[in-house]
C-alpha positions, 0 to 999 in steps of 0.5 A: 283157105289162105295158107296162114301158116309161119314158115314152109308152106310146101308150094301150097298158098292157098285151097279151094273146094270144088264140087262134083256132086257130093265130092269135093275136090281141092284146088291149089293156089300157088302166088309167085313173084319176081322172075318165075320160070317153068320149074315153078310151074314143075314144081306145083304139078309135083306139089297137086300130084302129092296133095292128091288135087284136082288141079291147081292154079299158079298165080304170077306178077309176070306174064308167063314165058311160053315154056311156062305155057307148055309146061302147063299144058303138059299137065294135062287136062281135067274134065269138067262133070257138069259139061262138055269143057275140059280145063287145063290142069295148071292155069297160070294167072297174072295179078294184072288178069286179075284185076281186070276181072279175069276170071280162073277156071274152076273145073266144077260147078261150085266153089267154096273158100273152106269149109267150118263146123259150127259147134252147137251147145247140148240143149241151145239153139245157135244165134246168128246175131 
């Protein structure tokens, strides 16, 4: 889900949920530009560990410095539940990885952009045309 939201988006441009069986669990996406350093990369650890998120995915118009590496990499690591890989909790990710078809690394086996509930009148059956 895009954060669609006017004003503060409180270091979060973006959601995904992964799944892990039944659970979901919620990736965040934060977009930077211009000069980024490590203490974006501080500050989305803060915003997953308040969001309660499994990891989170920064994503940069700069190649990342090497304290913005290291930074990540002090996040730590999560385990993936369908193999034996484990991911970096922060992945940093430039606009130029991405449009030479790099792809992210989601900890889990599926991913869905948001989820939606589809209201069903009393007594009508849903059409789809």
């Amino acid at each position: 889900m895009i954060n669609e939201k006017k004003g503060k988006d409180l270091g979060i441009d973006g959601t995904a949920y992964a799944f892990d069986g039944a659970t979901p669990k919620k990736l965040l996406f934060s977009v930077k530009s211009g000069r980024v350093t490590s203490s974006q990369i501080r500050d989305l650890r803060g915003t997953i560990d308040r969001e309660n998120a499994a990891g989170g995915i920064l994503i940069t118009l700069e190649e990342p410095t090497k304290d913005m590496k290291q930074e990540a990499i002090k996040a730590g690591r999560i385990n993936n539940l369908f193999s034996a890989e484990k991911h970096n909790k922060i992945e940093i990710v430039t606009i130029q990885e991405i449009l030479d078809g790099k792809r992210m690394n989601i900890p889990v086996a599926g991913v869905i952009k948001s989820a939606f509930r589809l209201e069903k009148p009393q007594g009508e059956q849903l059409s789809f045309a």
